[in-house]
N, C-alpha and C positions, 0 to 999 in steps of 0.2 A: 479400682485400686490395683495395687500389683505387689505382687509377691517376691522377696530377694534371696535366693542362693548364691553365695562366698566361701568361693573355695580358691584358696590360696596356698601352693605349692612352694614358695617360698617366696620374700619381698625382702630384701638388703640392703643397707646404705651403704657404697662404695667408700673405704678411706680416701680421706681426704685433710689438707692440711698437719698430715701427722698423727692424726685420730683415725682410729682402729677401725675395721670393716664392720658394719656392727649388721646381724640379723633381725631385722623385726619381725615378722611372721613365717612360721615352718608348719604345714602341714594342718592350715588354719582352715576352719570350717564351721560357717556361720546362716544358718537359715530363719529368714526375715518374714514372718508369716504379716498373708494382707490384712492391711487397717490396724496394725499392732501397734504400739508405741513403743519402739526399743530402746532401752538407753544403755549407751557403753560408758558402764565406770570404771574408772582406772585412774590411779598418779597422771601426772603431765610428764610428757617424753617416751610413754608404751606405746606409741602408735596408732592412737583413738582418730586422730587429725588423718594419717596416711591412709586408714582404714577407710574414712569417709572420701577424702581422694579419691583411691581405686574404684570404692562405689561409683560415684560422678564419672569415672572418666576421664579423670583430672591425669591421674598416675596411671601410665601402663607400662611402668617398668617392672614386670612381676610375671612371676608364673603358677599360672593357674585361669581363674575363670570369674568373673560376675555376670550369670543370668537371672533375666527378668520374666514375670508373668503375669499380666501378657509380657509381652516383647518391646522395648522402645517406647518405655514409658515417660509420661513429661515428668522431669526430676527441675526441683529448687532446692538451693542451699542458701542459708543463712550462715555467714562465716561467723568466727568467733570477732573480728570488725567489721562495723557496717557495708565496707566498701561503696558507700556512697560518694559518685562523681563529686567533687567540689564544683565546678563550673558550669553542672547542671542544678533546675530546681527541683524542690521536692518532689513534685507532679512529675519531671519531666525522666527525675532514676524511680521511681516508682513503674514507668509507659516505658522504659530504659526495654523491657525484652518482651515487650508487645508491638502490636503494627501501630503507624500511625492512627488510624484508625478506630483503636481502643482507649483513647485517652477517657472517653470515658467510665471505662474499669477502673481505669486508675484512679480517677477520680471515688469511685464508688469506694476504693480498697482506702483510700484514705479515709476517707468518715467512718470507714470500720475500725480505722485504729485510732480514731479522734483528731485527727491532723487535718482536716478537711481549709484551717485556718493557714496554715503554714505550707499551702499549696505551692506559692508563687513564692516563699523562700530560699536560700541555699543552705546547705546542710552546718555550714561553720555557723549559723545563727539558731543553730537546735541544741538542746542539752542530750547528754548521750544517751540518756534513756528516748528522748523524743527521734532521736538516730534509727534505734534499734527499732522502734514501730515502723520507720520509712521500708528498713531491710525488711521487717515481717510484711508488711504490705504487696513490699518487690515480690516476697516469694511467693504469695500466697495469689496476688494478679495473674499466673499464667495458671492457674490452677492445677497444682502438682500432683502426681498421682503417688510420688516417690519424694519427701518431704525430709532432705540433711540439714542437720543444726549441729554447727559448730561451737559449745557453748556458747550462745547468741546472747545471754544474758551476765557474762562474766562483767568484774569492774562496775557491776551497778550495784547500791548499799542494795540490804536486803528488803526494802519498802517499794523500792524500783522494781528489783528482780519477779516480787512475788507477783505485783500488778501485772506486769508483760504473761509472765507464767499463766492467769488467768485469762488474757485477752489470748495468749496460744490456746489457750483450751475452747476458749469461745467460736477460734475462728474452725480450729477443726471439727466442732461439732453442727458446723454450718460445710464447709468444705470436707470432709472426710478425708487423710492421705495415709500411708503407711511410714513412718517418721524414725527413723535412726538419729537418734539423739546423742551429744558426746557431752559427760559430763565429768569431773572430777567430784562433785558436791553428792554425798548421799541423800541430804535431804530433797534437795533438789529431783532426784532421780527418783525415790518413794514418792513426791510427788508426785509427780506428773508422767511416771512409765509403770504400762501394760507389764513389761517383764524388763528386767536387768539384767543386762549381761557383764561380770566382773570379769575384767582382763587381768594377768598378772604376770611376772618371769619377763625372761628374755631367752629364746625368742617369747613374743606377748601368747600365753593361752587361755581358755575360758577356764576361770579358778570356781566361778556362780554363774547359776542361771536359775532367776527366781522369777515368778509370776508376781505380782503384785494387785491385788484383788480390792482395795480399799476403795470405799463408796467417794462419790465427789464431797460429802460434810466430813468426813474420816480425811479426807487428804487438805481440806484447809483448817483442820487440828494439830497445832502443831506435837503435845501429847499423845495423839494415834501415829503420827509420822514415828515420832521419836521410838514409840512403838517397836513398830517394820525395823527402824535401822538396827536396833538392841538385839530383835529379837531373829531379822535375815541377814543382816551385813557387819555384825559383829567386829571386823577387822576394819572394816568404812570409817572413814573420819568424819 
C-alpha cells in the first residue's frame, strides 16, 4: 500500500469567459496515511474533483507537491461517470488497462462484481448501477495500491448505492488499497470512511478531521450512522 502527502501551495482557476479568477487551494496540506479510507466531504464546486486530479496526475497546473510511499504507486480512479467505451464490451473496458494477456483477470474481476453474464455486452445494454460495477471492476483489475473515487455511486436511488457501497467493501477487504474518496453525502462518508476530512471556504481548508471507528454491524445501522453524523458532522447534510 502506499502512503500520500498533499501539499499544495496554491491551485487557481484562470478567468475566463468574464468570471473572476477564482483560488481553490492556498497553503493546503493533506496527509493520506496507508490502507486508510479517506473521504473528502464537502458542497459540489470546493474542489474535492481537482483535489483528486492533482492526486492522479490528471492536473499539474499548481504549486506545490504530491509524494508517494513507496514511490510510483499503481493508482485507479473511478470517476463520478463510468467512462466506459460504448464500442467496446464489457469484458473488453474491463482488460481496457491490462495486457492482452490478462483477459483472464478480467474475466475473474467480473464474477466478483456479478457481471460474469454481461461479458460479451456493450455498456448502453447495462443499467447504471450494472455500469458502475464494470468501472469498479476496471479499477480494481490492475490492482491499485492508490484507490480514487470520484463519487462513483452518485445518481443511483439509495438501494443501488448501498449494495455497490457493500461490494466496495468486499472487494477491498480481499484487495487492500489506500482510498481517497470524494463525497458530498454524510451518510455515505460515516459509512464507509476510516476518517473524514471536511473541506470548506474558499480558498477550500480542512474545517474536520474525524476518525470514524464504527464496527462493519454499526455501519449497516442506519440509527448508529445517523448516530456519527448528529453527533461528528453536525453541519453535514
Amino acid at each position: 500500500m502506499a502512503a500520500i502527502d498533499i501539499a499544495i501551495a496554491e491551485k487557481r482557476f484562470p478567468a475566463i469567459a468574464g468570471a473572476p479568477e477564482r483560488v481553490i487551494f492556498r497553503d493546503f496540506a493533506l496527509a493520506v496515511p496507508e490502507r486508510s479510507f479517506l473521504v473528502l466531504l464537502a458542497p459540489s464546486g470546493l474542489g474535492k474533483t481537482t483535489l483528486l486530479n492533482i492526486v492522479a496526475e490528471l492536473d499539474r497546473d499548481y504549486s506545490g507537491a504530491v509524494r508517494f510511499d513507496p514511490a510510483s504507486p499503481r493508482i485507479a480512479y473511478a470517476f463520478q461517470n463510468p467512462r466506459l467505451l460504448p464500442w467496446r464490451t464489457v469484458l473488453e473496458n474491463v482488460a481496457l488497462p491490462l495486457g492482452p494477456e490478462d483477459e483472464g483477470r478480467a474475466r475473474a474481476m467480473l464474477a466478483e462484481v456479478g457481471l460474469s453474464e454481461q461479458a460479451s455486452a456493450y455498456p448502453e445494454r447495462l443499467s447504471l448501477g450494472q455500469q458502475r460495477r464494470v468501472a469498479l471492476a476496471r479499477a480494481f483489475a490492475v490492482e491499485p495500491e492508490v484507490l480514487l473515487m470520484d463519487e462513483p455511486f452518485v445518481s443511483l436511488d439509495e438501494a443501488g448505492a448501498a449494495r455497490l457501497r457493500e461490494l466496495l467493501r468486499r472487494l477491498l477487504a480481499r484487495r487492500p488499497a489506500t482510498v481517497l474518496f470524494v463525497t458530498h453525502d454524510s451518510r455515505e462518508a460515516v459509512e464507509l470512511a476510516s476518517r473524514i476530512v471536511v473541506l470548506g471556504g474558499t480558498p477550500a481548508r480542512i474545517v474536520r478531521d474525524l476518525p470514524v471507528t464504527l464496527s462493519p454491524a454499526e455501519r449497516a445501522d442506519p440509527a448508529a450512522i445517523d448516530a456519527v453524523r448528529r453527533g461528528l458532522l453536525p453541519a453535514a447534510e
